[in-house]
N, C-alpha and C positions, 0 to 999 in steps of 0.2 A: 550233572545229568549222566546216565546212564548211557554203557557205550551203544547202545540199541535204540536208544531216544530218537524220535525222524529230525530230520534236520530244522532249523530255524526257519523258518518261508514269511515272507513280508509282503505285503501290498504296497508296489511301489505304483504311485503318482504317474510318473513320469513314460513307463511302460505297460498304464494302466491294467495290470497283471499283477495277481500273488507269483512271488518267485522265491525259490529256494536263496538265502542267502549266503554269499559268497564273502568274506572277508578281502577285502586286500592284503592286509597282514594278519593275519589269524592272533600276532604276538601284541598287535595292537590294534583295535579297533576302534574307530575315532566317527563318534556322532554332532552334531552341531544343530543348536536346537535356537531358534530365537525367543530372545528374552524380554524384559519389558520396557517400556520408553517411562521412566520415571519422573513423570511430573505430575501425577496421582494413584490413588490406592488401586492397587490393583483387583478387579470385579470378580466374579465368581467363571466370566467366560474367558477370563485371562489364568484361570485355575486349570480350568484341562488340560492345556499344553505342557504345563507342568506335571501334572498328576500321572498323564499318560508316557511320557518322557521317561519319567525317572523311572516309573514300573519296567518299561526297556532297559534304561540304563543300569537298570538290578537284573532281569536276564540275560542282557549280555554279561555282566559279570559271573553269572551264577552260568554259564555257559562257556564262555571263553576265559575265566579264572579275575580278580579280584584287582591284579593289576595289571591286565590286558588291555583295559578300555579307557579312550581318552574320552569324555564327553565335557564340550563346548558348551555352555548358554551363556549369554552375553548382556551387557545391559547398555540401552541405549541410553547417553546422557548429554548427545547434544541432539536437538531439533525444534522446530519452533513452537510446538507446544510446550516445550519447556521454558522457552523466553516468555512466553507471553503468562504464565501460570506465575513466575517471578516478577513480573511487573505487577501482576493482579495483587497479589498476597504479600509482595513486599516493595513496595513503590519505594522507599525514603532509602532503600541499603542501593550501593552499588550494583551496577549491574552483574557483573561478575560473581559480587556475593551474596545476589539473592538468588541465582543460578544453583550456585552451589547448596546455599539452605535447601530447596527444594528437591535437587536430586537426592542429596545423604539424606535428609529426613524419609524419601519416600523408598531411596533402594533399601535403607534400616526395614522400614514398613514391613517392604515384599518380604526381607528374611526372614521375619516374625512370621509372617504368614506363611511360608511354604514351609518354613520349619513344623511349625504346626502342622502340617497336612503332611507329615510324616516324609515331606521329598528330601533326600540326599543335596549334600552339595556336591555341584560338577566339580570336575578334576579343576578346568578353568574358569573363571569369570569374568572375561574383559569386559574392560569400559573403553566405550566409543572414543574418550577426548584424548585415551593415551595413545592409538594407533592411527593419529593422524596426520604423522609421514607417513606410515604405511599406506594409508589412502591417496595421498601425493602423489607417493612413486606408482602405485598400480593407475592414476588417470595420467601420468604421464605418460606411460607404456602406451596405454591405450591412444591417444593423441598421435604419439609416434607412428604408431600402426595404421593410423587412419581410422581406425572407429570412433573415436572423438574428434571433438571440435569445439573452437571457445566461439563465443557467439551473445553479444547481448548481455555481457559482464555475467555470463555462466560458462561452463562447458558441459558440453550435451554429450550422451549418446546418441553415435547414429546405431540408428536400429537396422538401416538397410543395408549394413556392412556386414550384416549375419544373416545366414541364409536360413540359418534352423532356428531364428527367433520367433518363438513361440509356441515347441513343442511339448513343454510341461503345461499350460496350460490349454491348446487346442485353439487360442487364438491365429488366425496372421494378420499381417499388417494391414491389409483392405479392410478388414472389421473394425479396425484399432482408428484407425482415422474416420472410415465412417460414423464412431460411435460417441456421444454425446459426450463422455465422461470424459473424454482425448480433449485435454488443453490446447488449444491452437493459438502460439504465439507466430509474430510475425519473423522474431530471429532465429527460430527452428527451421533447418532444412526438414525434415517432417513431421508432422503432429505430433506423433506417437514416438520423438525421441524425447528421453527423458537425463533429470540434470543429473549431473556427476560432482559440481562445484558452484556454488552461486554465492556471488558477494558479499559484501556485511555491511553495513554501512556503522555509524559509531555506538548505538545503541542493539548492536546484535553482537553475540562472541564469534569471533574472527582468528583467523591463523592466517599469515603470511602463504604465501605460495606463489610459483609461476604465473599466476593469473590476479595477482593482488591478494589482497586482504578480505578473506572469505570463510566458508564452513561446508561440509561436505552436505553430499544428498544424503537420504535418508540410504537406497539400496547398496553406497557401496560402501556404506560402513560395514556390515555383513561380508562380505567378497572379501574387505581386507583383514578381519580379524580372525575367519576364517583360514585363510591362509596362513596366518601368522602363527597357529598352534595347528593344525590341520594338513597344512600344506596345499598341494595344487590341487589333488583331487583327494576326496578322504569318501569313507564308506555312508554316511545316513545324514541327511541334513532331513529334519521337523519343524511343522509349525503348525499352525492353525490353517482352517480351509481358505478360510478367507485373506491368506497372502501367500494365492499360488501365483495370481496376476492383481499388481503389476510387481509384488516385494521379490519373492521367486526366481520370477521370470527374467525381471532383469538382473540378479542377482548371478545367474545362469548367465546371462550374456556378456555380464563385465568379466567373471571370472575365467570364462572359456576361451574368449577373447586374449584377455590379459596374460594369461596362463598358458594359451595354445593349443590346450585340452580339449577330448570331445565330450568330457562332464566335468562338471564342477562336482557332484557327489553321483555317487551310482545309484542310492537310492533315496525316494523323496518320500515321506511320508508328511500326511497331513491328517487330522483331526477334525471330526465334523463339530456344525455349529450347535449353538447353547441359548436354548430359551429359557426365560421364567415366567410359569402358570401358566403356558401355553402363548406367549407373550414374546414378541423382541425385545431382548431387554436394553432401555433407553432410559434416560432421566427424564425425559415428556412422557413417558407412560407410565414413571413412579413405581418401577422395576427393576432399577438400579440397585443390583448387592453387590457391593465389597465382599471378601474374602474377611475382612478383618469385622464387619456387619454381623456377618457368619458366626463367627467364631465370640466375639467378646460382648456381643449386643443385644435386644430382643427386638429386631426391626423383622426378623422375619421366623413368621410360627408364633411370635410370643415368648421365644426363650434362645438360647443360644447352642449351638451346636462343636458335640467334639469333634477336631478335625478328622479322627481315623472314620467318622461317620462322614463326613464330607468327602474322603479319600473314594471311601467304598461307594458313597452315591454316584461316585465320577466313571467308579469301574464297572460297576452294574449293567451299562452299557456297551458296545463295543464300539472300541474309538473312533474311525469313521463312519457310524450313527448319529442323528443329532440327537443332542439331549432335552426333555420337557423336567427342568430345574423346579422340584413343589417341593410344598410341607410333606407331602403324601410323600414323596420319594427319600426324604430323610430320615422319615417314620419306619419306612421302609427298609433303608439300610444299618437304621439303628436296631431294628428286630432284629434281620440275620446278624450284625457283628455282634450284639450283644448275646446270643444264642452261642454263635461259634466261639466266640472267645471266650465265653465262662466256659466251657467244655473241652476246649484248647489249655485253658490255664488248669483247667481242673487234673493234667494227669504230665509228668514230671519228664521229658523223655531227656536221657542224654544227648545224644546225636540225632540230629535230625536225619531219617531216612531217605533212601533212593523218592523222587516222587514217582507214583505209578505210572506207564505208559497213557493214559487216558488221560492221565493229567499232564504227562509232559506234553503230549499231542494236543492239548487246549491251548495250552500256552506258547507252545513255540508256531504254532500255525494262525500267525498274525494276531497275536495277542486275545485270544478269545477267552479273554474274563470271565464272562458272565456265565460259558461253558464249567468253567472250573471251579467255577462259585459252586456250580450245582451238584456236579461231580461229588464234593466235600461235603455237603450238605444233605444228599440226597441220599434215599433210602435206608439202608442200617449206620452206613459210615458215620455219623457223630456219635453209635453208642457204642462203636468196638473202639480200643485202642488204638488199632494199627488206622483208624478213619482220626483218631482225635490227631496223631503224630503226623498224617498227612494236611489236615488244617493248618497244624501250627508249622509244616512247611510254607505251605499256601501262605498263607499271613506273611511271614514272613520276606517271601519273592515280591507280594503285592505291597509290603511297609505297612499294614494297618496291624496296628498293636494291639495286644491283647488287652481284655477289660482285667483290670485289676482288683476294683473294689465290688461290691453286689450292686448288679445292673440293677438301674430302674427301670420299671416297668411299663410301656406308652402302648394304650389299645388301639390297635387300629381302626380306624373310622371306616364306617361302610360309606361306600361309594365314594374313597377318595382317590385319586389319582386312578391308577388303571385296573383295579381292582373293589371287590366288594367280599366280606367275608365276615362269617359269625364265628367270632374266631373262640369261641365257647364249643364248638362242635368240633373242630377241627387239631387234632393232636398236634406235638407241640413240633415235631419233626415234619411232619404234612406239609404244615404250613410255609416252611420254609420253602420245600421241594416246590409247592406249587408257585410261589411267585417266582422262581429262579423257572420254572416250566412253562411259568405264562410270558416271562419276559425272553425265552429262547424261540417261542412260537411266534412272538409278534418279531422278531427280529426274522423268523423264515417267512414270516409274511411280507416284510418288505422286501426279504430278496427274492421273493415268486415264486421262495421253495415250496410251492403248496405240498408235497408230498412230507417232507418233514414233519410244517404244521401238523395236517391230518393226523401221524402218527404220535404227535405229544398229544395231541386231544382228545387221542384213543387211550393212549396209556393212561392219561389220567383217568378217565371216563371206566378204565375198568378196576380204579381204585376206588369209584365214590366219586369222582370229583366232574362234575358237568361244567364246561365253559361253555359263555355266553355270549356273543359279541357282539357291540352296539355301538350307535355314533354320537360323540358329546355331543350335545344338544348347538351350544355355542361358539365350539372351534368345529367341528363336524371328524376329530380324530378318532380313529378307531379306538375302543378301548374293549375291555374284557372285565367280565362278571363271572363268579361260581357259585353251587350251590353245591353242596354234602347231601348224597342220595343215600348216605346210609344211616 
């Protein structure tokens, strides 16, 4: 980056605020992302955490230099979805070693798959089963202190032994026991304390410890493996939206606790959720895609898709948005990458250049993709040089690879997904522009930037290009139509 470049700004979680970020160590900066509990394939809404992850964990490097950054993802390989997945699939082997068949076959899986989706591997990759003295000694700590306590052949967190428990998510503890979802055992001194250690009996995998023969909770396997390459507090902990509470949250209170810290990471980022066809995606709604579905199968569209198209379908969006996961949006990202990368591949650069300020300011100002998408795509930039050399910048920061061979060619369908377009009338650079201008307008439309909007809807409008806005018929989501007035 350029010594002019504005600085990196993040939307953190936890101070619900974009903020300029700050390293702790500038010479090393250390992210920690969670990973996946391996006792099945990993879905397509277990893909953005990754996809969005690593495109950071390639700007910080492309910012803070190459061997500056430690990034953490981790896999979890003990919890009881994975006993009970190895009793299913493998009754007659030992317990033990049908445990282990199912993790290696599925962490193998995952790496197939996110290798595919063009994501790096982290610096680290712990597995849960090997840091479990480390989890030992941090609930021993804890114990000692008084925030735990064994109870009912567990040891619990008390949650009332922290006073800032539940400022990442905006809970407190009166909501937490008033609310339905709060397990209410009778050897809890409060609802809403949650286990640290709970027992094994002979047919669960078990480790020795101060309190018998047991296995960790799920949240402070996190806290200790963290620590263990991280340290007390490190710079970006990530994940998905949906484990700010309870994964998070107690994650934050074992670590701060334990550590004596007033953060376990400075900053939180999280990832909004992921539908399919406007759908939750569930196995009773027959919505259910693998990653690995995706890629080597025709269970969805009718044909199989490349991962750099899945990559860029992920980024098209920006990552605290939720995603509506269609055929139409893969159609979609397979036009622009098959456009930018034949035109990226078509012209030789040596050195990749400075990226322009407009582009660094898209990207370093909380990851805004979809700005940068357009930036490159838009207007003359694919047909000068100096636009093709900034693509294959771009490409490169975001990991989606250039096409190599002669792209094929897929029409798009009128009236699929958020768009309609006769794409016979509409030049071949337009086209591009305009869906990277319709999907920045509907993004200022959820954030009430109505002045924004208005102004891509004028720009466009004094190209030719009329948008039209209307309500799906059967989810009632806003969607957007054009028509070519020239």
């Amino acid at each position: 980056m350029s010594a002019d470049a504005p600085a990196l700004r993040l939307h953190n979680t936890l101070t619900r605020a974009r903020q300029d970020f700050a390293p702790i160590d500038a010479r090393n900066v250390r992210m920690y992302v969670c990973g996946p509990t391996v006792y099945d394939f990993a879905h397509i809404g277990n893909a953005r955490p990754v996809i969005v992850f690593d495109v950071l964990f390639r700007l910080l490097r492309h910012v803070y230099g190459e061997n500056h950054v430690t990034y953490v993802r981790n896999i979890t390989d003990v919890d009881d979805k994975i006993n009970a997945r190895a009793a299913r699939d493998f009754p007659d082997l030992p317990l033990n070693d049908a445990i282990a068949r199912v993790t290696e076959t599925t962490a193998a899986q995952f790496h197939r798959d996110v290798a595919a989706l063009g994501c790096l591997a982290p610096t680290h990759e712990p597995r849960a089963t090997a840091h479990i003295p480390d989890m030992i000694a941090m609930i021993e700590t804890l114990v000692g202190q008084g925030h735990a306590y064994a109870a009912g052949g567990e040891v619990l967190f008390r949650v009332g032994s922290m006073e800032q428990y539940g400022r990442l998510s905006g809970r407190n503890l009166e909501d937490n026991i008033a609310g339905a979802r709060v397990a209410v055992e009778s050897h809890k001194e409060n609802p809403a304390d949650f286990v640290l250690w709970k027992a094994s009996d002979a047919n669960e995998p078990g480790w020795e410890s101060p309190w018998g023969r047991g296995r960790p909770g799920w949240h402070i396997e996190c806290s200790a493996m963290s620590k263990a390459f991280l340290g007390d507090t490190f710079d970006i902990h990530g994940g998905g939206l949906d484990l700010i509470f309870p994964h998070h949250e107690n994650e934050i209170a074992q670590s701060c606790c334990a550590n004596q810290t007033p953060n376990m990471a400075n900053v939180w980022m999280h990832n909004g959720y992921l539908q399919v066809e406007g759908r939750k995606m569930s196995k009773s709604e027959g919505n259910f895609v693998t990653i690995h579905d995706l890629l080597e199968t025709e269970k969805f569209g009718g044909r199989t898709w490349p991962g750099e198209v899945l990559r860029l379908a992920m980024l098209m969006t920006h990552y605290r948005e939720p995603i509506d996961f269609s055929v139409a949006r893969l159609e979609e990202a397979e036009n622009i990458w098959t456009r930018v990368s034949r035109r990226a591949s078509a012209v030789d650069v040596d050195q990749l250049p400075e990226l322009s300020l407009e582009l660094q300011d898209a990207l370093l100002d909380d990851l805004r993709i979809s700005d940068a998408i357009r930036i490159v795509v838009g207007k003359e930039n694919l047909r000068s040089d100096h636009g093709v050399a900034m693509a294959q910048a771009l490409l490169k920061i975001l990991g989606v690879g250039l096409k190599q061979n002669s792209p094929s060619h897929h029409v798009m369908r009128a009236e699929s997904g958020n768009y309609n377009v006769n794409t016979a009338t509409v030049p071949e650079i337009d086209e591009i522009t305009i869906i990277s201008a319709r999907d920045a307008r509907l993004e200022a439309l959820a954030a009430k930037d109505f002045a924004k909007a208005d102004a891509i809807r004028a720009e466009l409008l004094e190209q030719g290009i009329q948008l039209m806005d209307y309500k799906d018929p059967e989810t009632g989501e806003r969607r957007t139509k054009w028509e070519v007035k020239r």
